[in-house]
Structure formats: C-alpha cells, structure tokens
N, C-alpha and C positions, 0 to 999 in steps of 0.2 A: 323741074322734077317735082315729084308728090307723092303725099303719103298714101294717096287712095290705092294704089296698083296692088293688087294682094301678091303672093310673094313666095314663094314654094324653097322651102327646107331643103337641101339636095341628098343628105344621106337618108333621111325616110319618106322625101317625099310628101310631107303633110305642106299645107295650104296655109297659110296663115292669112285673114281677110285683108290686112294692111301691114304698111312697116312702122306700127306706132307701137310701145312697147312701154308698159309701164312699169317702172323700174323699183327694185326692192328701197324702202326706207320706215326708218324707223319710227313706229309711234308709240307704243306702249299700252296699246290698247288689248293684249293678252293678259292672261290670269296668270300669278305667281308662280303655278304649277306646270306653265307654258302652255295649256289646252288656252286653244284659242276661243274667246270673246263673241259673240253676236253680234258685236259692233266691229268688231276685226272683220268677219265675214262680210258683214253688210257694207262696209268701206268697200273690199274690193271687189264686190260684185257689184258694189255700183257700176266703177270703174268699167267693168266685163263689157255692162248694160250701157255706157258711155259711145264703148267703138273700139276699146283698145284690141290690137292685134293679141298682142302675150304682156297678161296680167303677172307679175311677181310680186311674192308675199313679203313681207319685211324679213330680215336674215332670222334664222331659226336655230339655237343651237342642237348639236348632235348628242350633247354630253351634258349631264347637269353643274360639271366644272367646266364648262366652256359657252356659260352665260355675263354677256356683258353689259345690260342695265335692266330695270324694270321693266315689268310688263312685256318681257321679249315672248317670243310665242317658243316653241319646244317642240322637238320629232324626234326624244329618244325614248320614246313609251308609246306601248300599244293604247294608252290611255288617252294619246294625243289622234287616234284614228278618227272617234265620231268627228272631229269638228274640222280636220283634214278633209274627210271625206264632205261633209255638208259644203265645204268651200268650195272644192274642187267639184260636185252636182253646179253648184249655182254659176260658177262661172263658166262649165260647160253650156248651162242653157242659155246663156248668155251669146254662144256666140267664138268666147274667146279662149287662148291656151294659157294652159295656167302651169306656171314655176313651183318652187320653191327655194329660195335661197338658203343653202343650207351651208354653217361655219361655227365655227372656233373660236373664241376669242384668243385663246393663248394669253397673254403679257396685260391684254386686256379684258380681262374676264375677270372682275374684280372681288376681294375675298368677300367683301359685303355681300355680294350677289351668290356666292357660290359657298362662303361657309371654310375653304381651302387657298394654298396660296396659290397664284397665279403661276401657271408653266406657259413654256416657251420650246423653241428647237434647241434652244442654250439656254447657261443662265445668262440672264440679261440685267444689269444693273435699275433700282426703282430711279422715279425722276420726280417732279411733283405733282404728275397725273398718276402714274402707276408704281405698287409696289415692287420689288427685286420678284423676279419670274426664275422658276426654278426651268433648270432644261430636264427634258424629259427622256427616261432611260428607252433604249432601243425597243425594250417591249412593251413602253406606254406608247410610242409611236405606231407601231403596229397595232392596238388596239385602239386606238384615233383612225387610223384608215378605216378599222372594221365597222367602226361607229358611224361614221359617212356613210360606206356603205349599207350598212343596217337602215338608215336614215333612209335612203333613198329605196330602197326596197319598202320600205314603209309607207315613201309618199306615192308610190307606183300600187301599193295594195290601196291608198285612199281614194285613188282614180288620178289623180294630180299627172300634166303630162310630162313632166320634167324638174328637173334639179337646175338648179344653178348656184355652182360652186365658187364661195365666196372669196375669190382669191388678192382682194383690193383691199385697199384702206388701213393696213395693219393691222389684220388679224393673224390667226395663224396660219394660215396658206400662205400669206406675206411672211410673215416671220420666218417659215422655213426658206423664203426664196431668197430674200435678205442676206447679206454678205456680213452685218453687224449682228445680228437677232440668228444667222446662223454662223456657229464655227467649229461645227459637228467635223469629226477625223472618221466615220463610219459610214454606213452608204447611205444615209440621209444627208450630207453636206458633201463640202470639199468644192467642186467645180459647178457650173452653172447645172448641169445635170442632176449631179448629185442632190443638189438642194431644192429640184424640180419634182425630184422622186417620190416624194411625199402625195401634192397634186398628182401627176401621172399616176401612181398604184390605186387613188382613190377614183381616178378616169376609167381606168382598167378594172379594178374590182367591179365598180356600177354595172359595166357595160358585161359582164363576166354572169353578171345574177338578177338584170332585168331584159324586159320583153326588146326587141329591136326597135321598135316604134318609140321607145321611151325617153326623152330627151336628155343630154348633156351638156349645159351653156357653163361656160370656165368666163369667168369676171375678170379683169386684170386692172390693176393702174399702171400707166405708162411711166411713174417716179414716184417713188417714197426716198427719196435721199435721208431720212431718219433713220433706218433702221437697213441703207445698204441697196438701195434697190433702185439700181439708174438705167437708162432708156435705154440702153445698147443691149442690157442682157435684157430691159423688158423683150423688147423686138426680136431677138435668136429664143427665146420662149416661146412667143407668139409664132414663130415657125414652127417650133417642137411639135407645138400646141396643134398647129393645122394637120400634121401628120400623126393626130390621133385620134379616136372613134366621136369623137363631138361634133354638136350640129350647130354652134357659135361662138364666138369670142365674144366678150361685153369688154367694150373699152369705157372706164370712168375717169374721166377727162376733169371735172369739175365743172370747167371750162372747155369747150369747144372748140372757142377761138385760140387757146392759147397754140403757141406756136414755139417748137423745139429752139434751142438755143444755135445748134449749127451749122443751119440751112433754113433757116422761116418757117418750114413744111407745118402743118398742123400734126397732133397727135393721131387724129383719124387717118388721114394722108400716111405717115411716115407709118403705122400698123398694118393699112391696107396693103403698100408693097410687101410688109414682112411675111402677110398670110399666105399671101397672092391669090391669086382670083377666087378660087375656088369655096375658100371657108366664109361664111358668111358672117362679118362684123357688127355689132351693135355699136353704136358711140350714145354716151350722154354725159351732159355736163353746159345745165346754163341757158337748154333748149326752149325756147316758151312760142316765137313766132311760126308764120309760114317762111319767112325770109330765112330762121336760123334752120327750119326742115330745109329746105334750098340748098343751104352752104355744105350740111353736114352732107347730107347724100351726096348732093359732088366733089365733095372730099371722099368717097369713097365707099361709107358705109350703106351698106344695104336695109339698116333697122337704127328707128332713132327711139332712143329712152329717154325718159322725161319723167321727172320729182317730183317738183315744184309744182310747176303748173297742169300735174296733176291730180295735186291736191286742191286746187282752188277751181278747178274745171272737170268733174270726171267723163262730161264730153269731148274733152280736149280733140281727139280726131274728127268727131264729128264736125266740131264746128270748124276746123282750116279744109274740110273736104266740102261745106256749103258754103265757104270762100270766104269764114273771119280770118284777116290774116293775123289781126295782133289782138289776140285776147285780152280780155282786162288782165291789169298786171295786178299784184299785191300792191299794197296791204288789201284783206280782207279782213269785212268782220264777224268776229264772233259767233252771229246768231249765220250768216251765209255758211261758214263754215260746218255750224250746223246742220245748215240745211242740208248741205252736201255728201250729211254722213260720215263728218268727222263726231266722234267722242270727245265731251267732256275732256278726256286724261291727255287726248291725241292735240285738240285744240292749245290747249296750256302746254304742252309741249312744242308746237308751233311757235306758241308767243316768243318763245326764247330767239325763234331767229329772227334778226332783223330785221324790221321794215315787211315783215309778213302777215301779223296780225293788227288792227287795228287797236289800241291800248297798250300792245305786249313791247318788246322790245325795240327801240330805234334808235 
C-alpha cells in the first residue's frame, strides 16, 4: 500500500492529492491575542508546499476562557479573519486542504491563560497539573455549542476548508464524554448518549449554518481512563459518529502499534470495524516510516496523520512517494529546524520533548 493514490471524500466528493495528513500540534507560535503569527503561516504552508494531503492548524480556542497555553492561535473574533484568511490563500495555492482544529480546553484551560477559573461538564476536583474546574450551568453549555459553531462559520468566511473538532486528549469534548469529568443528571450527561450530546449538537449546528462542501473531521482517542473514557464506549461513538453529517474520524492513537488489551486488534483495526466501511478513518500516532504508512493502511485506515516527522520534514510525502523509506529520525538541530520554518518560540518548545532537538531535552 501507499501514500501516493489520491483519495476522494465520499459525502462531498472533493479530491484530496494523497492520504498524508498533517496533523494539528502544538507550537506556540500565535500572538497573545490568538491572531495568528507570519511564522505560524509560514510553518504550515510550507508543509501545503511539502505534499501534504490536509494541512491542520494547531487546536484553536473558540472562547477566550477556553485557552490552554501560550501562543495558542484563536477563532473567536472577527479580528482573527486577516490571518485565517492569508493561511487559508496560501495553503490553497499550495495544493492542499486546510483544517482547523477547533476546541476547549475545559479543566485545562488554565486561569493564568484565561484570567477565570477553569470549567468543565462537572465540577471536577484540582490535582497538581490543574486547578478545581467548575461545571458549567445548562446555558453556559449552550453557549459553548454556539461558539463552535460561530467558530466554524468564521473559518468557512476565511476560505479554510474545514473544522476539525477537537474531541481527544482531554479537553472539553472529552470531558463531556467522560464518565468521571461528566456526571450531569440533564440532557448533557447520564448515558453514552447523553454525554455525546454536546459533540453531536456542535456536528449539527455546523452542518446547520455552513455551505455543503465544508468539511467536518471529529478527533477521538480511543482511552482516556483519566477522566472515564474507555474503548467500548470510544467504539459505540465511533458508530454514532459515522451515522452523522462528517467527512472523517481522526483516530489519535499516540502509538499506532499499540494494541487493545482483549483481543491484540490495533486501535486502527478495532475503530475501522466500529465505523464500517463507509466513514473514512484517519489514524496517527508514532508514524515516521514507509513501513509504519504500510501497517497503518492495512489496519484499515484510509489517511495517515503524522506530528513529528512533520516537523522535522515538511516534505515528508514527498520524499516516501520518491521512495525514502525511513526518513532521518530526530534529534534535529536547531539551525535545521530553522531552516524548516520553525520559530524561535516553536523550536524551544520542541526542545522540551525528548531526544528531538539537539541540546534540548534527552
């Protein structure tokens, strides 16, 4: 199997060049006021100008309380349109389709950042990363749907060809799905449903107030046992999920290889039968070779996302479709990094992980 074969959306029919998908992460290279960066731009239209299929932007809050670190970028002001829009130009001419990840922090949207305490679908007790999150009354929930939605009509007036709703990692699309982070007795909680309700009304509101061509990709992780959130109900989600108006699932895996505890299956695998055929899958987590493109598509997914070694390659498709199979790995350095069109702020944020920057953390 290979990344080269281009790859057709099935509810609108758009084209996408490949199934290489560069996935939303975090740098910090947005203004305080969330208008995004010249260096933000320029990062990911390199990427556009690299080969990727669909470009996504780092997650983006919808709410100025529902920012969770520095330098995040922002889509709840018409203030944030010029540089939406310049992104969304450049990565058109590029070639490639362009996201937005748009989310919450909820529990994690820290008061430093936002000035207010942290809310949640409940209250949620503090621990020693996050303060006590207040839950949020029936018509602050409602007004979070609208703001997504707002958002996404916003990224759709920038030219951007799509959302993607940020339902992983423990923000708050997780926290409402969460069986610990939700213990709502109203029609936001109670059953798997109930606690879905949230996501779904923001599926439907979208789809309710933009053009038909305009994308919807829903994020999921297949386990957060933190906060309530284990692979059986991911998987009866991930059905709901295909029986509603979206044009993907992104499964975030971490790891690719990891495999469910009872039956072997991979994550990719065990979501693929959940969707069934029809809904078209993302997987990422961990992807760097042609060997790990190989495994992930025959496990099932139709589109592979990739972090890492899209920071450190923004040709990354290019080069496994002129037949590098194993890219140079990390550590890179510094001034490379640079080259590549990382920021200053985004490199030093690098350093922090592992064995990925030369100097920075090992």
């Amino acid at each position: 199997m290979s990344i080269a074969p281009s790859v057709r959306l099935p509810r609108t029919g758009l084209l996408l060049r490949n199934r290489s998908v560069l996935a939303a992460m975090t740098n910090k290279q947005s203004a305080e006021d969330g208008t995004l960066s010249e260096a933000e731009i320029r990062w990911l239209v390199r990427r556009a100008a690299g080969g990727f299929g669909i470009v996504t932007t780092a997650a983006t809050h919808v709410v100025p309380g529902g920012k969770s670190w520095s330098g995040e970028m922002g889509v709840w002001s018409d203030d944030h349109l010029p540089g939406l829009t310049r992104l969304a130009d450049g990565i058109r001419a590029e070639g490639a389709v362009s996201l937005a990840q748009i989310f919450h922090g909820g529990r994690r949207a820290p008061r430093e950042q936002t000035g207010v305490q942290p809310v949640s679908a409940s209250d949620v007790p503090g621990d020693e990363k996050t303060e006590a999150a207040r839950g949020l009354t029936g018509d602050e929930v409602q007004a979070l749907v609208d703001a997504f939605i707002a958002a996404a009509v916003r990224c759709e007036r920038a030219g951007l060809d799509g959302v993607e709703l940020h339902g992983a990692h423990g923000y708050l699309i997780s926290q409402f799905l969460g069986t610990k982070t939700n213990r709502r007795t109203d029609v936001w909680g109670g059953d798997l449903r109930g606690r879905a309700r949230f996501l779904q009304s923001i599926v439907e509101g979208i789809r309710a107030v933009t053009q038909p061509d305009f994308l919807v990709v829903v994020r999921l992780s297949p386990e957060l046992p933190d906060i309530g959130w284990h692979l059986e109900e991911s998987e009866a989600l991930a059905a709901m999920v295909a029986t509603w108006d979206v044009d993907a699932v992104h499964l975030s895996c971490w790891d690719v290889t990891i495999r469910a505890e009872d039956d072997g299956q991979s994550f990719t695998r065990r979501f693929r039968t959940a969707l069934g055929a029809d809904m078209p899958l993302i997987s990422t987590g961990g992807i760097w070779s042609a060997a790990d493109v190989d495994f992930v598509l025959g496990e099932g997914a139709d589109l592979v996302g990739v972090a890492r070694v899209g920071i450190g390659h923004p040709d990354w498709p290019r080069q496994l479709m002129d037949g590098v199979a194993e890219p140079t790995r990390a550590p890179f350095s510094p001034e490379h990094l640079a080259s590549v069109d990382l920021s200053p702020a985004f490199i030093e944020y690098m350093g922090r992980w592992k064995n990925f920057v030369v100097g920075g953390r090992t």
